[in-house]
C-alpha positions, -999 to +999 in steps of 0.1 A: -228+454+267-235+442+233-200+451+210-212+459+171-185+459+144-186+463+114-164+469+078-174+495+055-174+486+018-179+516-006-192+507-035-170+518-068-200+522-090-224+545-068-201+552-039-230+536-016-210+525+017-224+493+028-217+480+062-206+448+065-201+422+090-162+412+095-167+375+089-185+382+059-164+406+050-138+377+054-153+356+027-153+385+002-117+399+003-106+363+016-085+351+046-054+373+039-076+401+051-085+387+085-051+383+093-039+418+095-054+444+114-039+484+119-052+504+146-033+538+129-006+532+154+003+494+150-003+468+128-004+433+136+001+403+115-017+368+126+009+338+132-001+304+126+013+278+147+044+264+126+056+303+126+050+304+167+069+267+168+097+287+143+101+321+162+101+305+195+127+280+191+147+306+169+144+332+195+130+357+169+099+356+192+102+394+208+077+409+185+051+382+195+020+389+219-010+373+226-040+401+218-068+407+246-100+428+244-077+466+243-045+472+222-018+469+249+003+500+235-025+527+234-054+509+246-075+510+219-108+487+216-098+456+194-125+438+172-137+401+185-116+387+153-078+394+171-088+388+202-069+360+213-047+355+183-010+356+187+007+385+162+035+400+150+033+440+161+051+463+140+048+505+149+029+520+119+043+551+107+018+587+108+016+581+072+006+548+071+029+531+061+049+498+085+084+513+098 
């Protein structure tokens, strides 16, 4: 099974929404926005290795998980880009917002 993702940028002029893929979508809005990702439930941050090294010998590391293919607290599909990275998890609130 072939996985497509993609990001939708509206444009502000004509309201055209252009799909676009996430890596290049990446190189648009810039790193910061590959590094979080919200599935309307939880959001999870990206932490780079002097964070992990930080956290871990701090024992501030019970928010951390490794991400698979499925969201491990409602099983949602997550895209190819988190797959794999270590995060931060935080519940997100029915409004959007991060508790």
């Amino acid at each position: 099974m072939v996985e497509q993702w993609h990001v939708v940028i509206q444009c502000p002029t004509c309201d055209l929404k252009i799909p676009t893929d996430p890596y290049d979508y990446g190189l648009l809005a810039g790193d910061e926005s590959m590094l979080v990702y919200n599935t309307g439930k939880v959001t999870y941050t990206a932490v780079d290795r002097p964070a992990i090294i930080d956290r871990v010998d701090n024992k501030l590391a019970e928010s951390m998980i490794i991400l698979g293919t499925f969201c491990p607290f409602n099983g949602d599909l997550l895209p190819p880009h988190v797959r794999g990275a270590v995060v931060t998890f935080r519940e997100t609130k029915e409004t959007g917002e991060e508790e």
